[in-house]
FIBALUM-73556 format. One record per residue (C-alpha): x, y, z; residue number from 1. Coordinates in Angstrom, 2 decimals. Each point is the difference from the previous one (the first is absolute). Example, Ala and Ser with C-alpha at 12.3 -4.5 7.8 and 13.67 -1.06 7.14 Angstrom:
PT         X         Y         Z   lovo
PT     12.30     -4.50      7.80      1
PT      1.37      3.44     -0.66      2
END
This chain:
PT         X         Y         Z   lovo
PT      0.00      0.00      0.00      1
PT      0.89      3.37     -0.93      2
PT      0.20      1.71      3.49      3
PT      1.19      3.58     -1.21      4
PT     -3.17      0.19     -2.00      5
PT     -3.44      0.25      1.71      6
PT     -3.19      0.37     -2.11      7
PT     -3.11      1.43      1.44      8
PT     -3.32     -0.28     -1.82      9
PT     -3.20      2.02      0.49     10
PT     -1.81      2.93     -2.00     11
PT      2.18      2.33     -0.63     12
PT     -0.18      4.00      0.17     13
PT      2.84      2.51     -1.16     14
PT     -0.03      3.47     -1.14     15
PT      2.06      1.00     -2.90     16
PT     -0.65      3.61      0.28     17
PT     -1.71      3.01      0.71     18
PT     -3.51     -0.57     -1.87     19
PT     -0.23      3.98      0.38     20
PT      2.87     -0.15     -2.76     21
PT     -0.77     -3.40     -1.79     22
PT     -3.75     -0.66      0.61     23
PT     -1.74     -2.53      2.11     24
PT      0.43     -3.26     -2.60     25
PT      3.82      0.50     -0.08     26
PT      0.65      1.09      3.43     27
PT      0.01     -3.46      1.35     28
PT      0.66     -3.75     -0.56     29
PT     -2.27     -2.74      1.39     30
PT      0.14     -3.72     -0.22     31
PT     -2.98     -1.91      1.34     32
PT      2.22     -2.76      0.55     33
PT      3.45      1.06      0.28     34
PT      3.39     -0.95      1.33     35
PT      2.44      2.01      1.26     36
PT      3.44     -0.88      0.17     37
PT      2.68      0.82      2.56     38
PT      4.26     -0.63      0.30     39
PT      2.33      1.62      2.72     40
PT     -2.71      2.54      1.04     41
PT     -0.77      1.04     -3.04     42
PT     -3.01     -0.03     -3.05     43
PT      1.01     -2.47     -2.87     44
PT     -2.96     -0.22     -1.86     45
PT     -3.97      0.51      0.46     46
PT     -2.10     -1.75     -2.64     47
PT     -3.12     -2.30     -0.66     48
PT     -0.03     -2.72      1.76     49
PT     -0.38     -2.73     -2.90     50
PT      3.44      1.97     -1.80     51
PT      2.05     -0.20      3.30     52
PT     -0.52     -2.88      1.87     53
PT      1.37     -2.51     -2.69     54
PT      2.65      1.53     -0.10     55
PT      0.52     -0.45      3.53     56
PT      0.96     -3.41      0.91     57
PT      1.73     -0.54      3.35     58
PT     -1.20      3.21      1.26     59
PT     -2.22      0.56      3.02     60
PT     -3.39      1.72     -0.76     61
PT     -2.09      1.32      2.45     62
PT     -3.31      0.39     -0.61     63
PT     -2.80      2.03      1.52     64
PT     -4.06     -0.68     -1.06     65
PT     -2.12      3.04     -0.19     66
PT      2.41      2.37      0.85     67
PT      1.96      2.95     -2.32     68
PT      3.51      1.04      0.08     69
PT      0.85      3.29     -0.46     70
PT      3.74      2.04      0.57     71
PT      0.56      1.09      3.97     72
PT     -1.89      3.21      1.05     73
PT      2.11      2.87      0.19     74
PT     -1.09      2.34      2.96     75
PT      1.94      3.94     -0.95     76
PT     -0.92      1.60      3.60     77
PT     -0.27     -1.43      3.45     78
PT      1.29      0.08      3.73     79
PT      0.87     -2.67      1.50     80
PT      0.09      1.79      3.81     81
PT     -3.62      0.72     -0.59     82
PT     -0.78     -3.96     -0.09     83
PT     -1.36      0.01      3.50     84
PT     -2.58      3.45     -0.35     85
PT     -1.50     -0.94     -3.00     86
PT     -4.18      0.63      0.13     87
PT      0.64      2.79      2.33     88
PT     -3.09      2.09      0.20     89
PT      0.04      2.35     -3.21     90
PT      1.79      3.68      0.83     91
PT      0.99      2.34     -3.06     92
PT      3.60     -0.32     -0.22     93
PT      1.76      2.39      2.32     94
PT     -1.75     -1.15      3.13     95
PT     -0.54     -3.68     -0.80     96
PT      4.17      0.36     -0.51     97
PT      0.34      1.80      3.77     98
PT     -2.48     -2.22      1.14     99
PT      1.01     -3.47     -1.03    100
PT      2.97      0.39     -2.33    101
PT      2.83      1.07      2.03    102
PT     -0.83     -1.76      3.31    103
PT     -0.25     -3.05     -1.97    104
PT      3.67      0.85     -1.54    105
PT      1.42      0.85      3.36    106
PT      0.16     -3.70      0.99    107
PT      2.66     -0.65     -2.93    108
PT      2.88      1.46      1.96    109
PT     -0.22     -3.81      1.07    110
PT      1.95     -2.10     -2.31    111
PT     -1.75     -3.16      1.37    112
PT     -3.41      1.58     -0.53    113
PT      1.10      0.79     -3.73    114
PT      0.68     -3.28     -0.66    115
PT     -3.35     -1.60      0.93    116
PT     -1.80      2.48     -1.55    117
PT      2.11     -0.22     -3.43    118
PT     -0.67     -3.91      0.33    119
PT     -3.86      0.93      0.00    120
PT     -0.06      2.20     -2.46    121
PT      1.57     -2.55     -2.19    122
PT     -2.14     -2.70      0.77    123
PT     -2.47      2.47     -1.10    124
PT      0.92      0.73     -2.67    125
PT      0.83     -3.24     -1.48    126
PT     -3.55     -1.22      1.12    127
PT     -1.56      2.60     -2.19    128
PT      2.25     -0.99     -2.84    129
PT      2.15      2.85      0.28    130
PT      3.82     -0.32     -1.19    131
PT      1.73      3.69     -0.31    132
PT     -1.01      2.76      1.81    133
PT      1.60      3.49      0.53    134
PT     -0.05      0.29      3.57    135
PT      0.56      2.81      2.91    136
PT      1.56     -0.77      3.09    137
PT     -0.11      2.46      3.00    138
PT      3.21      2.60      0.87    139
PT      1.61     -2.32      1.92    140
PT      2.72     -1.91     -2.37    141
PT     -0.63     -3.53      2.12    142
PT     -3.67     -0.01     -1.50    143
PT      1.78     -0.18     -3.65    144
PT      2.87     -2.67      1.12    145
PT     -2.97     -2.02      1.46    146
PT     -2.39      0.13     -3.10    147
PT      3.00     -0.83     -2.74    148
PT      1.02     -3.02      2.75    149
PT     -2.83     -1.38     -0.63    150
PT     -0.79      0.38     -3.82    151
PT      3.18     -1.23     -0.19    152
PT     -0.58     -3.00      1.35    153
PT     -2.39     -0.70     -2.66    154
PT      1.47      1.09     -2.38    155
PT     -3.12      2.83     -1.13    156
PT      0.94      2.78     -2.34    157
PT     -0.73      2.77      3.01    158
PT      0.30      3.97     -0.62    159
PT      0.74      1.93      3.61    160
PT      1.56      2.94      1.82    161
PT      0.12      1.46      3.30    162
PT     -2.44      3.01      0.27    163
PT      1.64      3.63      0.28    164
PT     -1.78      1.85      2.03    165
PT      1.53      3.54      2.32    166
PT     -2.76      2.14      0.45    167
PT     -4.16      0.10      0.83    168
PT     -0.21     -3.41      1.52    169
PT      0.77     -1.07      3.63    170
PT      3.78     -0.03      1.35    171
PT     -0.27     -3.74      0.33    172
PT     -0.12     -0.30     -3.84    173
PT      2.05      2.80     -1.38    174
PT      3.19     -0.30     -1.31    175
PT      2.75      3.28     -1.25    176
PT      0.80     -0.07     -3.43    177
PT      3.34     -0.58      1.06    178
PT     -0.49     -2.76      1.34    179
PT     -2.80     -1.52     -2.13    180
PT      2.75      0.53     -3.06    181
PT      2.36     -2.15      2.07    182
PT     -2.45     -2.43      0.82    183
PT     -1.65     -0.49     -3.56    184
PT      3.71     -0.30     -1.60    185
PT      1.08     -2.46      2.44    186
PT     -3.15     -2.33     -0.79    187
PT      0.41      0.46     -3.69    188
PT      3.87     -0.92      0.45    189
PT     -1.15     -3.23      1.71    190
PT     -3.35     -1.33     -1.82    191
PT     -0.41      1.73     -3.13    192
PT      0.42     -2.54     -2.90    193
PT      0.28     -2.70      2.09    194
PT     -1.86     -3.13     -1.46    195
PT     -3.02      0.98     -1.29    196
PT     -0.03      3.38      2.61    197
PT     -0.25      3.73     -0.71    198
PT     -0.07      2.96      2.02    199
PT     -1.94      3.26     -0.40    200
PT      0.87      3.17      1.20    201
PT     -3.12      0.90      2.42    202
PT     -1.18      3.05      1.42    203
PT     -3.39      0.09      1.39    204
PT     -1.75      3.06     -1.96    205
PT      1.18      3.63     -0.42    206
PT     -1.46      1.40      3.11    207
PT      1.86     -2.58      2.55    208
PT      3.75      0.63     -2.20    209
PT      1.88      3.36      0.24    210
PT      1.36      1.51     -3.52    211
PT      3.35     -1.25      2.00    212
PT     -1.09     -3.48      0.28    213
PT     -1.54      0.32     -3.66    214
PT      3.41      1.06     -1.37    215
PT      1.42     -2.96      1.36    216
PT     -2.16     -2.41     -0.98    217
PT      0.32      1.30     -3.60    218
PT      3.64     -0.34      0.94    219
PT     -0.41     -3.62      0.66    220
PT     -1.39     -0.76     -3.55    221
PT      2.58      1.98     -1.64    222
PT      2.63     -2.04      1.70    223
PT     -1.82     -3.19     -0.62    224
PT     -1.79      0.36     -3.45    225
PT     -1.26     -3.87     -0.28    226
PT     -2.56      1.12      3.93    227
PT     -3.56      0.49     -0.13    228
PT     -1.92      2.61      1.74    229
PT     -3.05     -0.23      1.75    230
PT     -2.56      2.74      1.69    231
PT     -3.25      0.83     -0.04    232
PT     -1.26      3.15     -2.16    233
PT     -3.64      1.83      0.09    234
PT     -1.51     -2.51      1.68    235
PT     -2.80      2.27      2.11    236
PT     -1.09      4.05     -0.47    237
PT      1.12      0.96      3.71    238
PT      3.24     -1.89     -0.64    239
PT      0.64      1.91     -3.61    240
PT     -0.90      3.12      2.07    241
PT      2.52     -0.28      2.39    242
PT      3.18     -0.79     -2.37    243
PT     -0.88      3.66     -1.58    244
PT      0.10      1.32      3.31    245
PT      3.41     -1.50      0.83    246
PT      1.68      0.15     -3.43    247
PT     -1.70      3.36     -1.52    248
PT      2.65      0.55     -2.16    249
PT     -0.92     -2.98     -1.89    250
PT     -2.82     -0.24     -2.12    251
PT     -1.21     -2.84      0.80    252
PT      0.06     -3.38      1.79    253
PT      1.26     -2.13     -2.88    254
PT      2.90      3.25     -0.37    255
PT      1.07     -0.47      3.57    256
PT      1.50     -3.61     -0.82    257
PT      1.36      1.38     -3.86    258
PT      1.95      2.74      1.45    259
PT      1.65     -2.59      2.34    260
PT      0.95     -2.36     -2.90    261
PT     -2.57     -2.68      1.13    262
PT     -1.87     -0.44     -3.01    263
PT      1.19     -2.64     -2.15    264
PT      0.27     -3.59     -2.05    265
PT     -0.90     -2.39      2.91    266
PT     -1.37      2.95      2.27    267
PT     -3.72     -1.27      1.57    268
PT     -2.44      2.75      1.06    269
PT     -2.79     -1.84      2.25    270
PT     -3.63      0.99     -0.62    271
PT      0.14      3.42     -2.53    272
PT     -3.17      0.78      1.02    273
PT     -0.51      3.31     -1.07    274
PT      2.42      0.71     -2.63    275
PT     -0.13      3.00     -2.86    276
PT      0.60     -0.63     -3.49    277
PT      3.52      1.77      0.30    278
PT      0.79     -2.59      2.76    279
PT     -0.58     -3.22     -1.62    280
PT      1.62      1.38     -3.27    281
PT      3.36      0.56      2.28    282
PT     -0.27     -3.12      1.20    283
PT     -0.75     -1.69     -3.44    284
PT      3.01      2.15     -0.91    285
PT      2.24     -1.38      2.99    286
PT     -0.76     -4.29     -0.39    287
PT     -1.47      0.35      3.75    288
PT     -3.11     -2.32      0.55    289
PT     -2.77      0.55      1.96    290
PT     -2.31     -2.71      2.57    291
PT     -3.39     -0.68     -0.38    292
PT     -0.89     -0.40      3.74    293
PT     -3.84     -0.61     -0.57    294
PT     -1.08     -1.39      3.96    295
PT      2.09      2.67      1.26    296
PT     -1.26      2.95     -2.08    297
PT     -3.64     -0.70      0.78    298
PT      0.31     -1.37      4.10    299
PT      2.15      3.09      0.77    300
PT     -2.39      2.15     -2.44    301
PT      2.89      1.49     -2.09    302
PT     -1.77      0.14     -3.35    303
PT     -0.40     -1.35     -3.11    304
PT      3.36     -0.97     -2.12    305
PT     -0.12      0.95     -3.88    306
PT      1.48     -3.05     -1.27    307
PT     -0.79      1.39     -3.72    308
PT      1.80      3.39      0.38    309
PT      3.32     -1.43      1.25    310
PT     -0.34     -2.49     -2.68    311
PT     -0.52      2.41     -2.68    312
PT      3.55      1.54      1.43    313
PT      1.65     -2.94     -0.48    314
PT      0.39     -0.38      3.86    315
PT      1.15     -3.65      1.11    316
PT     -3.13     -1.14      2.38    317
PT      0.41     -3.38      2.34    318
PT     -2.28     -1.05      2.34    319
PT      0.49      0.73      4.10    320
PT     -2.21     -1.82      3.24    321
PT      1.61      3.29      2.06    322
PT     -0.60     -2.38      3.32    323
PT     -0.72      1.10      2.67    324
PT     -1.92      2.67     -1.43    325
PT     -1.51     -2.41     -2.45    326
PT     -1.86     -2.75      1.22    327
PT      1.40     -3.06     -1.78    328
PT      2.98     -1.79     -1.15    329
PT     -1.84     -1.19     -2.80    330
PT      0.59      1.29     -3.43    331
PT     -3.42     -1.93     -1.06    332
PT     -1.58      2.64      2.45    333
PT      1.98      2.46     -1.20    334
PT     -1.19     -0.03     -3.71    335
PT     -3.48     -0.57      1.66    336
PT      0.28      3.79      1.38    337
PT      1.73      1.28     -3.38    338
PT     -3.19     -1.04     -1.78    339
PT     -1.96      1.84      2.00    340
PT      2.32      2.86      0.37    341
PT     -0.26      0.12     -4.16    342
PT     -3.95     -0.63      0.41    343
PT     -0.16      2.73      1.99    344
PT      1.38      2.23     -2.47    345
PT     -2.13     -1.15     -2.96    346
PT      2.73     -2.08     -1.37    347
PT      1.03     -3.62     -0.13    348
PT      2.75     -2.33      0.60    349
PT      0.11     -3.31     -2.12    350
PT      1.39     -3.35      2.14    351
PT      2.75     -0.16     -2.40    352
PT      1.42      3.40      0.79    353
PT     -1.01     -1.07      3.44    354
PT      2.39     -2.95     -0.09    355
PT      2.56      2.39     -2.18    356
PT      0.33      2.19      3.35    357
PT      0.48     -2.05      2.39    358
PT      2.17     -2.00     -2.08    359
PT      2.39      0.92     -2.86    360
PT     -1.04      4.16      0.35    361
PT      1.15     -0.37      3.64    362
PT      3.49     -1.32     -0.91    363
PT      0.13      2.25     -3.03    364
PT     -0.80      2.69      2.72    365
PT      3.18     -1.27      1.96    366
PT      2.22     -0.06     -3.00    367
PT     -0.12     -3.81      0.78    368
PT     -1.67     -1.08     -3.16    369
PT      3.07     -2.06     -1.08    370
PT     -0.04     -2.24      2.95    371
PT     -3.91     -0.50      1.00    372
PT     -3.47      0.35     -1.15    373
PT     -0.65     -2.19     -2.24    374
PT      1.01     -3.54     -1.67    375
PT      2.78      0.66     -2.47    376
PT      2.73     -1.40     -0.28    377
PT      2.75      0.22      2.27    378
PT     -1.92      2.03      2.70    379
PT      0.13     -1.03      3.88    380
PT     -2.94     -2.20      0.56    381
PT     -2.22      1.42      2.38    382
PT     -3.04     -1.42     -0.22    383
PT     -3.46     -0.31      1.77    384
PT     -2.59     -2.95     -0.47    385
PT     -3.49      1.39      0.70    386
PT     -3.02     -1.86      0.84    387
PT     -2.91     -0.47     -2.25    388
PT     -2.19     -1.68      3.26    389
PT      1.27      1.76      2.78    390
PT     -2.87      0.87      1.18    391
PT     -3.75     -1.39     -0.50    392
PT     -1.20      3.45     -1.45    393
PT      2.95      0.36     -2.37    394
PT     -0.51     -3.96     -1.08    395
PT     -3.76      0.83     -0.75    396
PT      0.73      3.09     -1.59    397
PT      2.60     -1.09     -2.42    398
PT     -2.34     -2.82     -0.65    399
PT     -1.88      2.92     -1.83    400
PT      2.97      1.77     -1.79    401
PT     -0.21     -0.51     -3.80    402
PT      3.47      1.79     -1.00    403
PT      3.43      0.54      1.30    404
PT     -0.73      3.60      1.14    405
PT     -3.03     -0.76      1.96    406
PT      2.35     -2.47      1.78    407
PT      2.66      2.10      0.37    408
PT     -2.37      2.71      1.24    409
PT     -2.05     -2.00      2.62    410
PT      3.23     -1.53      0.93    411
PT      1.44      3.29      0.71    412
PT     -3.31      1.39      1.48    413
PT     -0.47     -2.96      2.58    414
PT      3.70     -1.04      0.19    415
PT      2.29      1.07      3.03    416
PT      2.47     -2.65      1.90    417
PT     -2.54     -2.56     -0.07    418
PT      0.04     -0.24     -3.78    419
PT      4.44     -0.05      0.39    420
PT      0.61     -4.36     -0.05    421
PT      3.70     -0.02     -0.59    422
PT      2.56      3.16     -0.07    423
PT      3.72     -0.36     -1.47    424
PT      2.66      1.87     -0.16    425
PT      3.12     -0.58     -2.33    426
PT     -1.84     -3.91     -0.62    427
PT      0.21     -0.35      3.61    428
PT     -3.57     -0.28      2.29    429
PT      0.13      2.44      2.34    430
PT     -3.49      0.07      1.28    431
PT     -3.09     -3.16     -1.08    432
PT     -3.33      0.18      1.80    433
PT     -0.65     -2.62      2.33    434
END
């Protein structure tokens, strides 16, 4: 037996591209009985089942019944700290962050309580199908050693950094920009690029970072071209309100982070919210990407996000669960609030673009296209098996479905970690359902 080869067969689900560029019928690939084919960690070949498997004798081939596989989700904003406060009652933004946020964050001056947390998050994660995921950490650098310890050890394609943060939040979570410089450079030196780990140059928002800790975080990517950067931008009214009061030189919110060199190829901007025309041309301009954070947006009553407009800037768009201010891991829930979001505003989102997001369009949104997202060749094979019967409503309802996007859009309507059977990362199961 071949033991380097392992075959797994199944439906099978892949985007190819955007279908905003390409059109629904050539946006994806679908085998109703497929076989996907995996060596050293990584894609060989994905094809119909009755061309593959004779040409696999001697290899192992998994198979699953009623189930499809589709390419890892790719989650582009999250904190893992706020694990343990998510469903806190609803706040807008500034208070629900004085409120829960930062007590919540305090506890991660504890190394030991890092690590459990990081190890729950994961579990998470992987439960909901989850692979990547651009992550914050809190200020303290011990949070960030204790997440990347642990992706490690799975070997997960992970995206971190260690929060800067030196003004308007409590002592106990406030750093200098001196010393948040020193910290972030000494993390980069020790985990950035190391297996399949990245770091990303963090601060909070523009109201919590002076211009001094700004210029050094711009500092920081100049030094290290290959980091990623990762904030939040225009999120709520009150909170775009008080970034003109603090930087009124500026023009604007998105201006604050361009005049400090923070805007660029693999920079992520969480939410975008309430963004001008002006703004999401820059950051067309720029290669920065925006997340969709659907639960969040509507449980924390941000607003609406104009997935159109940044699209017709040519703005990079992935898909974010923002936990703990959104309410689930899940990236089925997710696209089950984007739906709505779009409903809301008189337009529509197809389940192929649906899939697209949370897929392929979050790794092109992480300049990570070439290594994940979907089944060609050569790519690292993270993979998730999802559950046709997981549950007696979704096995009834299928029952009913006459085409694959009605069962791709029930599945993503009624899915969440229930639906997730098997999750693997690099060919290697990392989370089944017992």
């Amino acid at each position: 037996m071949n033991e380097k080869l392992k075959a797994y067969r199944a439906a099978i689900l892949h985007s190819l591209a955007d279908p905003s560029e390409v059109g629904i019928e050539q946006s994806y690939q679908y085998f109703e009985d497929g076989v996907l084919l995996v060596e050293d960690g990584r894609v060989v070949k994905v094809g119909a089942a009755e061309d593959l498997l004779p040409t696999l004798k001697g290899v192992e081939v998994v198979e699953y019944r009623d189930a499809l596989i589709t390419p890892g989700f790719i989650d582009t904003h999250i904190h893992y700290p706020q694990t343990g406060m998510i469903a806190s009652y609803g706040e807008q933004l500034l208070d629900w962050l004085n409120t829960y946020t930062f007590p919540t964050e305090r506890q991660f001056a504890d190394k030991a309580h890092a690590s459990d947390v990081a190890n729950i998050f994961l579990k998470e994660l992987l439960r909901n199908g989850t692979t990547t995921a651009l992550v914050f950490g809190t200020v303290h650098k011990q949070s960030v050693d204790a997440f990347f310890e642990a992706a490690q050890a799975l070997n997960l394609r992970m995206i971190a950094g260690k929060v800067l943060m030196d003004r308007n939040a409590p002592d106990y979570l406030t750093d200098t920009a001196e010393s948040g410089y020193a910290d972030s450079k000494e993390l980069i030196e020790r985990w950035h690029g190391k297996g399949r780990l990245h770091y990303a140059v963090t601060p909070r928002f523009a109201p919590t970072s002076t211009p001094e800790q700004l210029t050094l975080a711009g500092k920081l990517l100049a030094e290290y071209p290959d980091l990623y950067m990762h904030t939040h931008l225009s999120e709520n009214r009150k909170e775009i309100e008080w970034v003109r009061e603090l930087f009124p030189e500026r023009s604007g919110y998105l201006d604050v982070y361009d005049h400090y060199r923070l805007l660029g190829a693999r920079s992520v901007f969480a939410h975008g919210v309430h963004l001008c025309d002006h703004e999401c041309q820059r950051l067309g301009e720029t290669g920065s990407a925006i997340a969709f954070c659907p639960t969040s947006n509507l449980f924390l009553g941000s607003g609406l996000f104009d997935l159109d407009k940044l699209e017709r800037h040519g703005v990079r768009v992935g898909l974010g669960t923002d936990v703990g201010a959104g309410t689930s891991f899940s990236q089925l829930q997710s696209l089950n609030e984007a739906y709505k979001v779009l409903q809301l505003q008189g337009k529509k989102l197809d389940p192929f673009k649906s899939l697209y997001l949370a897929t392929l369009g979050g790794a092109r949104a992480l300049y990570l296209d070439d290594k994940i997202g979907n089944f060609a060749q050569g790519k690292d094979a993270d993979f998730v098996v999802l559950d046709y019967r997981a549950t007696p409503l979704m096995t009834y309802r299928l029952q009913q479905a006459n085409t694959l996007e009605e069962k791709l859009f029930a599945l993503m309507t009624l899915g969440d970690d229930r639906a997730v059977k098997e999750t693997f990362a690099t060919g290697q199961s990392v989370h089944r359902r017992g």
